[in-house]
C-alpha atoms as an extended CHARMM CRD file, in Angstrom:
* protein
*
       171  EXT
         1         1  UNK       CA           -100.0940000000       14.9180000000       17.4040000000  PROA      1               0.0000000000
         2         2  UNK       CA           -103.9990000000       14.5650000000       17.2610000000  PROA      2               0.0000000000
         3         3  UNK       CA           -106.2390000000       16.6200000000       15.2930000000  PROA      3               0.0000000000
         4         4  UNK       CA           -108.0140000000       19.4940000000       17.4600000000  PROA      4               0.0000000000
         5         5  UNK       CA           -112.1990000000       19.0680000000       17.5900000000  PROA      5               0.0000000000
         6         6  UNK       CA           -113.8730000000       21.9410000000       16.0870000000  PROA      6               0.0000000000
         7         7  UNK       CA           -117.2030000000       22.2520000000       16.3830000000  PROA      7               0.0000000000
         8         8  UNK       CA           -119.6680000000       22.6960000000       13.6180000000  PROA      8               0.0000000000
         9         9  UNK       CA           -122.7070000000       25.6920000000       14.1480000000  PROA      9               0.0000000000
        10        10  UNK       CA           -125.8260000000       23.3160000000       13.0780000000  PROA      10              0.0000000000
        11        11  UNK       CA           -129.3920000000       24.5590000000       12.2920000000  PROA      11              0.0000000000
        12        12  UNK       CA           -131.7810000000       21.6460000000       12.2300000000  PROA      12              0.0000000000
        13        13  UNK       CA           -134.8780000000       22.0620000000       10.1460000000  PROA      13              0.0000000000
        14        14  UNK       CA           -137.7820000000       19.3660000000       10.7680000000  PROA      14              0.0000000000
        15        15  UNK       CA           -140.2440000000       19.6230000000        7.7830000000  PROA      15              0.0000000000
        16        16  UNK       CA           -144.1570000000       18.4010000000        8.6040000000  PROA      16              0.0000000000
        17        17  UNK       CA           -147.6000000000       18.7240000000        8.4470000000  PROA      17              0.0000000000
        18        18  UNK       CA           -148.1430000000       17.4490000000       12.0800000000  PROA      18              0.0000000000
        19        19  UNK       CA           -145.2080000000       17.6190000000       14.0970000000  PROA      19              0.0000000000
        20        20  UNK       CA           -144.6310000000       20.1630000000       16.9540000000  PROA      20              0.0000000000
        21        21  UNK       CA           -141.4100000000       20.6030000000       19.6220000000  PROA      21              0.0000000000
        22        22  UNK       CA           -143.6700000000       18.1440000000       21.5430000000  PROA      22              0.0000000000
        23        23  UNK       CA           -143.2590000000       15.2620000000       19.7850000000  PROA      23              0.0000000000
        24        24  UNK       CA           -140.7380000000       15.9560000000       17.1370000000  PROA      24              0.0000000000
        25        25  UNK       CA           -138.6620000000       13.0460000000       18.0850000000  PROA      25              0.0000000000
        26        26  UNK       CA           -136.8280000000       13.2530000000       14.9650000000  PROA      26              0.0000000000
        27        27  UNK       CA           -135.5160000000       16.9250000000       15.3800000000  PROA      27              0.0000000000
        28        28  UNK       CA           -134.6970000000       16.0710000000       18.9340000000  PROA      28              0.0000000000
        29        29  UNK       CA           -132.3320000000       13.1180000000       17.9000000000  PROA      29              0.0000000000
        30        30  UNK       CA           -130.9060000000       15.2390000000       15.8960000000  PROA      30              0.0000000000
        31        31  UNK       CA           -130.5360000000       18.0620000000       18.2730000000  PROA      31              0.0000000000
        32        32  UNK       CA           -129.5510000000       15.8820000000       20.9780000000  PROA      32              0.0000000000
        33        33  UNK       CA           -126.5500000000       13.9440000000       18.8600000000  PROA      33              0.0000000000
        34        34  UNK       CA           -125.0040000000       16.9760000000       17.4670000000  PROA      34              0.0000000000
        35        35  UNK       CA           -124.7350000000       18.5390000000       20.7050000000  PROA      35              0.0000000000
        36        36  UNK       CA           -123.4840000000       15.2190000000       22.4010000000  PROA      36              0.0000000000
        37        37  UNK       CA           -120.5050000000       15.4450000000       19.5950000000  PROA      37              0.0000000000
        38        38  UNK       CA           -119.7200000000       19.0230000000       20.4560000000  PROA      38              0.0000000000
        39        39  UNK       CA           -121.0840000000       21.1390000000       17.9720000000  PROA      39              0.0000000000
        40        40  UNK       CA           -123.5990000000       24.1960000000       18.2900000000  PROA      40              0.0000000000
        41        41  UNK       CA           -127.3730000000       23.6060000000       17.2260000000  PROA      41              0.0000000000
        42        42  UNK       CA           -127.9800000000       27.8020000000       16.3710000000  PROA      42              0.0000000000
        43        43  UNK       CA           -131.4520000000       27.3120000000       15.2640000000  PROA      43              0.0000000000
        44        44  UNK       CA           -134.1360000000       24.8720000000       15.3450000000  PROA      44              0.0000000000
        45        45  UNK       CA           -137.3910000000       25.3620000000       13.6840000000  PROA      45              0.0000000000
        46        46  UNK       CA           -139.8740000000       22.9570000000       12.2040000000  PROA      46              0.0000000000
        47        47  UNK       CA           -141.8640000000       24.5180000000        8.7230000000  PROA      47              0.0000000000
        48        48  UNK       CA           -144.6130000000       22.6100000000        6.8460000000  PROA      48              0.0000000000
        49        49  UNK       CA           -144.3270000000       20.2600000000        3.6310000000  PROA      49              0.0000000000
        50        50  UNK       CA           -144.3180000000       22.9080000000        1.1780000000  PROA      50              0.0000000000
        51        51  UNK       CA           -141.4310000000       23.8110000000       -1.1170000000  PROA      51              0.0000000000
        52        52  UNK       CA           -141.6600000000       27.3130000000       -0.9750000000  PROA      52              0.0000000000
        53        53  UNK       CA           -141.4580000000       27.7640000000        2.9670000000  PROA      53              0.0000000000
        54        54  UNK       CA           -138.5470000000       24.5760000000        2.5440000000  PROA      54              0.0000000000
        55        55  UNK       CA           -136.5660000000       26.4910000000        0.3020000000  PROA      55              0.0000000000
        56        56  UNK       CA           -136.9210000000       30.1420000000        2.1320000000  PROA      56              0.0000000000
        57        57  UNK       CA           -136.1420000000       29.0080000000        5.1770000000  PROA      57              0.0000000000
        58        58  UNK       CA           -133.1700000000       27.1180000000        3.8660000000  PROA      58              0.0000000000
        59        59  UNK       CA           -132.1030000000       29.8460000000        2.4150000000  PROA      59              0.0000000000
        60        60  UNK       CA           -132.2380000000       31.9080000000        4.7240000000  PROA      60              0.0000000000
        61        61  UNK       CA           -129.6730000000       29.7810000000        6.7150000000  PROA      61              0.0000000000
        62        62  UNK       CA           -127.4780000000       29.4860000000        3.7440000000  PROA      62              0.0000000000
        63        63  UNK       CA           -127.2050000000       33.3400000000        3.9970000000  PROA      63              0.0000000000
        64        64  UNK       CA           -126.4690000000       33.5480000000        7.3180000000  PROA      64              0.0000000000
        65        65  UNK       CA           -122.6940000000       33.1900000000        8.0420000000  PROA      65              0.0000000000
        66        66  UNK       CA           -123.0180000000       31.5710000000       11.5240000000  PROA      66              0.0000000000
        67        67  UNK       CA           -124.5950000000       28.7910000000        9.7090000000  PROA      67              0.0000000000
        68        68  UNK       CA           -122.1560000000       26.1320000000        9.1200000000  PROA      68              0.0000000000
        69        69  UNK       CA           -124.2300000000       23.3150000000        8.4890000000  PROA      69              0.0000000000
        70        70  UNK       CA           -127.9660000000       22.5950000000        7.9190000000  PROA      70              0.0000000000
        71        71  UNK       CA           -129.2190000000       19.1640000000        8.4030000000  PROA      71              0.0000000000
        72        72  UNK       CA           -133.4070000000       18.3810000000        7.6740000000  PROA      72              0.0000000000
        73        73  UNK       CA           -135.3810000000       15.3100000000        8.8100000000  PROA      73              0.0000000000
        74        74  UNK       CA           -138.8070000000       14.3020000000        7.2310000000  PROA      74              0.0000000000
        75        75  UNK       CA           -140.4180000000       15.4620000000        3.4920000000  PROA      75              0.0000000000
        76        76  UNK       CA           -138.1960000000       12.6470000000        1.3750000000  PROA      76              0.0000000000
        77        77  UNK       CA           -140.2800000000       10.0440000000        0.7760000000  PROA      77              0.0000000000
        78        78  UNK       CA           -142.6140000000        9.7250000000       -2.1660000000  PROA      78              0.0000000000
        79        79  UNK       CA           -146.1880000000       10.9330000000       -0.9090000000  PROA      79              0.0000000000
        80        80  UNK       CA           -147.8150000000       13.9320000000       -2.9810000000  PROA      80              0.0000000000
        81        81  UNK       CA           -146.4030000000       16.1200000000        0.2140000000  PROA      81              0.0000000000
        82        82  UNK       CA           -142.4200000000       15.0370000000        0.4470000000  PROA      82              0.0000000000
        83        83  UNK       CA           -140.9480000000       17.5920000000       -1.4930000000  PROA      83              0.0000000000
        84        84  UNK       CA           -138.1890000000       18.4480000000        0.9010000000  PROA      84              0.0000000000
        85        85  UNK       CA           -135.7500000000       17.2350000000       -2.2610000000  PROA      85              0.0000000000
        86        86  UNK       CA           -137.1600000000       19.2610000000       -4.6440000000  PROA      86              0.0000000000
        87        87  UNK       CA           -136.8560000000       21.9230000000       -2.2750000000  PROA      87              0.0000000000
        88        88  UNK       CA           -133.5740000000       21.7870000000       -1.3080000000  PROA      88              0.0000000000
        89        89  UNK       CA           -131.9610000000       20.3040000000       -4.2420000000  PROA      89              0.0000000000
        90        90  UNK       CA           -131.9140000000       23.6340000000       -6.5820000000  PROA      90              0.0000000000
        91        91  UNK       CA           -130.4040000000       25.9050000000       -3.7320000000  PROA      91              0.0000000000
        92        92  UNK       CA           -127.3270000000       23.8120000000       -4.1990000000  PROA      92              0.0000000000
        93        93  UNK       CA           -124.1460000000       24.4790000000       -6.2290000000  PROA      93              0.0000000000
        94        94  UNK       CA           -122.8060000000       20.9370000000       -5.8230000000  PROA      94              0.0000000000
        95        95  UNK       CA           -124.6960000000       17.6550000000       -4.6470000000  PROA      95              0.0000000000
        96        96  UNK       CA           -123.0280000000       15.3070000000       -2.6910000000  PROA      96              0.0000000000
        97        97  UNK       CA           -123.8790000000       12.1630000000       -4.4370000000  PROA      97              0.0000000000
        98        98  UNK       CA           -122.2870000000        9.4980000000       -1.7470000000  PROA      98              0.0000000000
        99        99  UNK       CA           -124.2550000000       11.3360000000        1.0580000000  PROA      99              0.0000000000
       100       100  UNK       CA           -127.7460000000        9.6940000000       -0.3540000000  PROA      100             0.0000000000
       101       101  UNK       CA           -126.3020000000        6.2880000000       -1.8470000000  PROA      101             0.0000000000
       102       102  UNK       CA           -124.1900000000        5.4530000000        1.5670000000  PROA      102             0.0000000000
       103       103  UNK       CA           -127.7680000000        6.6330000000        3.2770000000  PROA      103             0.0000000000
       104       104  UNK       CA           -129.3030000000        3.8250000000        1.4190000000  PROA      104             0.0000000000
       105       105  UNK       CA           -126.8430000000        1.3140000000        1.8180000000  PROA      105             0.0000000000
       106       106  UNK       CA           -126.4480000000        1.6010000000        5.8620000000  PROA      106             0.0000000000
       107       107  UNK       CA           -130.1600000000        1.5350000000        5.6420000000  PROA      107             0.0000000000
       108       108  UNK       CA           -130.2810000000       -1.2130000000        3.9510000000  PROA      108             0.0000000000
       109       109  UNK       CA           -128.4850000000       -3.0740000000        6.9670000000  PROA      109             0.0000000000
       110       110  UNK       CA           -131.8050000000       -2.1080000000        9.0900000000  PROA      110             0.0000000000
       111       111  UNK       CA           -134.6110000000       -2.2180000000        6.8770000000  PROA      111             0.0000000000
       112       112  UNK       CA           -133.8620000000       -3.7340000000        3.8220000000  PROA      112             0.0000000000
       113       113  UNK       CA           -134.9750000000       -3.3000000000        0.4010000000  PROA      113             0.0000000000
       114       114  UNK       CA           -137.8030000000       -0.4320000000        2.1010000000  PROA      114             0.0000000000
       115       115  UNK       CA           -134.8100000000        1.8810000000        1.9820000000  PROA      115             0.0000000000
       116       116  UNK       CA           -135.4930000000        2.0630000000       -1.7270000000  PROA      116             0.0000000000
       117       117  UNK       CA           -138.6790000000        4.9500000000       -0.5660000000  PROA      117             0.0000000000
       118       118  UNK       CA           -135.8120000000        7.2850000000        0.9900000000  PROA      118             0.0000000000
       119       119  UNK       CA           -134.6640000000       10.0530000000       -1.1910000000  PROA      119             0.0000000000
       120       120  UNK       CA           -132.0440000000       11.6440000000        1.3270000000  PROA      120             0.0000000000
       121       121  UNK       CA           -129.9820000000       13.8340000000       -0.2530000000  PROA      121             0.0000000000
       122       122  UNK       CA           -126.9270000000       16.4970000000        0.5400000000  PROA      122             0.0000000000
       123       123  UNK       CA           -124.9970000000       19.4770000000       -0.9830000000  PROA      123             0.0000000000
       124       124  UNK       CA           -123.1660000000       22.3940000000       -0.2940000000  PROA      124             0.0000000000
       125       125  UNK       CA           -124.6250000000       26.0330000000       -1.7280000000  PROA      125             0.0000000000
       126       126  UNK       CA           -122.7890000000       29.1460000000       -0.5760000000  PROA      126             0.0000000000
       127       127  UNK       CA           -120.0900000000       27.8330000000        1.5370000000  PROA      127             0.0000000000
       128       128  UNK       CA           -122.8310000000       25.8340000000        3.7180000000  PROA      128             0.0000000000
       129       129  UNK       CA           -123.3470000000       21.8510000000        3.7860000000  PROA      129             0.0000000000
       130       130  UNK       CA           -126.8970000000       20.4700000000        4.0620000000  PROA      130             0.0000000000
       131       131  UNK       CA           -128.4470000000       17.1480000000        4.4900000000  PROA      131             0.0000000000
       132       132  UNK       CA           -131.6800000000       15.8870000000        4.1160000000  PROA      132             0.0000000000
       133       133  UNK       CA           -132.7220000000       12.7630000000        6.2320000000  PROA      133             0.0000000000
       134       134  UNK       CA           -135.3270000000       11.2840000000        6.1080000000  PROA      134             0.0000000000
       135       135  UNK       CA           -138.3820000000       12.1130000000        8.9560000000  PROA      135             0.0000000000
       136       136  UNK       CA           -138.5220000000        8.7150000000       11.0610000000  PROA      136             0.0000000000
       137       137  UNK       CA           -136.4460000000        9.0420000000       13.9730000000  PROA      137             0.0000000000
       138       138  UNK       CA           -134.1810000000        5.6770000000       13.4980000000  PROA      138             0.0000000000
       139       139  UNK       CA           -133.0110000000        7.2890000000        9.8240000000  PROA      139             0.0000000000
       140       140  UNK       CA           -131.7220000000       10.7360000000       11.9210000000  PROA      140             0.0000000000
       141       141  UNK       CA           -129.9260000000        8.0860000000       14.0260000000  PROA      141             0.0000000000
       142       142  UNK       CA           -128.6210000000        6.0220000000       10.9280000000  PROA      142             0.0000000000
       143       143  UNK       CA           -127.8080000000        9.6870000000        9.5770000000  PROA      143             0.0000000000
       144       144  UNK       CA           -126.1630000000       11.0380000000       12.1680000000  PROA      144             0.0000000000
       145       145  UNK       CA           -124.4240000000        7.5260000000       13.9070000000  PROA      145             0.0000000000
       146       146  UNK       CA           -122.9270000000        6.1140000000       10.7330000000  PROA      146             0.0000000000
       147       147  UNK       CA           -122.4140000000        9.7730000000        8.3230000000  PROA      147             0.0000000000
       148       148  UNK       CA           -122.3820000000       13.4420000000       10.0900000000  PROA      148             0.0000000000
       149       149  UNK       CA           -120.6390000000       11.9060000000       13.4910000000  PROA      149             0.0000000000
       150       150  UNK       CA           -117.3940000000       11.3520000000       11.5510000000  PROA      150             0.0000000000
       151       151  UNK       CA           -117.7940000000       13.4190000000        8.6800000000  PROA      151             0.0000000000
       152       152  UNK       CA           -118.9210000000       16.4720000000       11.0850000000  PROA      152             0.0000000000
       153       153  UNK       CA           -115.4800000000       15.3670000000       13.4170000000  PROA      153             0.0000000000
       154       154  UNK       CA           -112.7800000000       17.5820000000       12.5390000000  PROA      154             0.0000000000
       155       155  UNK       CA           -110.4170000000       14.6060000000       13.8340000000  PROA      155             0.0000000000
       156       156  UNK       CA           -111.5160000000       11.9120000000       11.5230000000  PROA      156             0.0000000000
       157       157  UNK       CA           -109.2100000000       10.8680000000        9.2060000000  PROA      157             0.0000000000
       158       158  UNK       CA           -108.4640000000       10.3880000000        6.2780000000  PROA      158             0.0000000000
       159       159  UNK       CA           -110.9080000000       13.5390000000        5.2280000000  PROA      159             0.0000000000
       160       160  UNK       CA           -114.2180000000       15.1310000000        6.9510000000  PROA      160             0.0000000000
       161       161  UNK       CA           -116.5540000000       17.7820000000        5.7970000000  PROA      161             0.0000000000
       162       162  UNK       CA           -114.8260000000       20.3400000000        8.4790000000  PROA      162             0.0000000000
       163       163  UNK       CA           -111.5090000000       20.2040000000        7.2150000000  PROA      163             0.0000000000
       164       164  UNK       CA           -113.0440000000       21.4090000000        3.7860000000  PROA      164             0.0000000000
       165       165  UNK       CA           -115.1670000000       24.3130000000        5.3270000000  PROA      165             0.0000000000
       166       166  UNK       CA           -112.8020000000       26.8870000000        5.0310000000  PROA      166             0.0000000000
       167       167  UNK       CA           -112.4040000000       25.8470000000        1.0460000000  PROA      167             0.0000000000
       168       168  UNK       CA           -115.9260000000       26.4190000000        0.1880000000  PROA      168             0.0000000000
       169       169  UNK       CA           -115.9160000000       29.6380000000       -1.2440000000  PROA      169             0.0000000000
       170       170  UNK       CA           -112.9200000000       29.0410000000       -3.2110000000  PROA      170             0.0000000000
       171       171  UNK       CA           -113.0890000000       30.2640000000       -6.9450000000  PROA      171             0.0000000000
């Protein structure tokens, strides 16, 4: 007997200076592959590269119990202005390691040792998983094609981020 799809409520945060829903190609990737999969995109917004509008607006998801997931694009690099880590990284209560280093190795595969600029991170704070990829469109894809599509699939096996949802909270 198969595993039964169930589909993840995703808000989708793109963090610039200069983007708008015009040509934020990056939050429409992302938009357009989680809804391909199945899941529900409940919010989309795009907020400028500054940590404190980052963090409230991230935390204002992670308060919000329709708000399964919360995936970012852009703000990880290593200009004066990416500070979507440093944003992000204190809401969590545990960091998913693996999320940034198998980032960095797919990466890799594409553009080589230039991966070494991405800072893309992921965690879980209150019951809520969020990653942070980085702003070019091709990393969403990486993101998304080769990570969240499985690990966002209910059905993959041998373990997925979905089957652990309802564990979260545990004390």
């Amino acid at each position: 007997m198969s595993a039964k799809f169930t589909p993840v409520n995703i808000a989708i945060l793109t963090v610039s200076d200069t983007r708008t829903f015009d040509n934020d190609a990056s939050g429409k990737v992302l938009e357009d592959k989680a809804k391909a999969d199945g899941h529900h995109v409940v919010a989309r917004k795009i907020v400028s590269d500054d940590t404190y509008q980052i963090r409230a607006l991230i935390s204002q998801w992670i308060a919000d119990p329709e708000v399964e997931a919360i995936v970012t694009t852009g703000g990880t690099g290593l200009t004066g202005r990416d500070g979507t880590p440093e944003a992000v990284k204190v809401l969590f209560d545990k960091e998913i390691e693996g999320f940034g280093e198998l980032f960095r190795y797919l990466s890799y595969q594409i553009i080589k040792t230039s991966t070494v600029q991405s800072r893309a991170i992921a965690g879980v704070a209150n019951g809520t998983f969020i990653f942070c990829l980085p702003g070019s469109s091709g990393a969403c894809r990486t993101g998304w094609d080769e990570i969240l599509h499985d690990q966002l699939d209910s059905r993959h096996k041998p373990c997925n981020f979905v089957d652990l949802m309802p564990r979260l909270m545990e004390n």
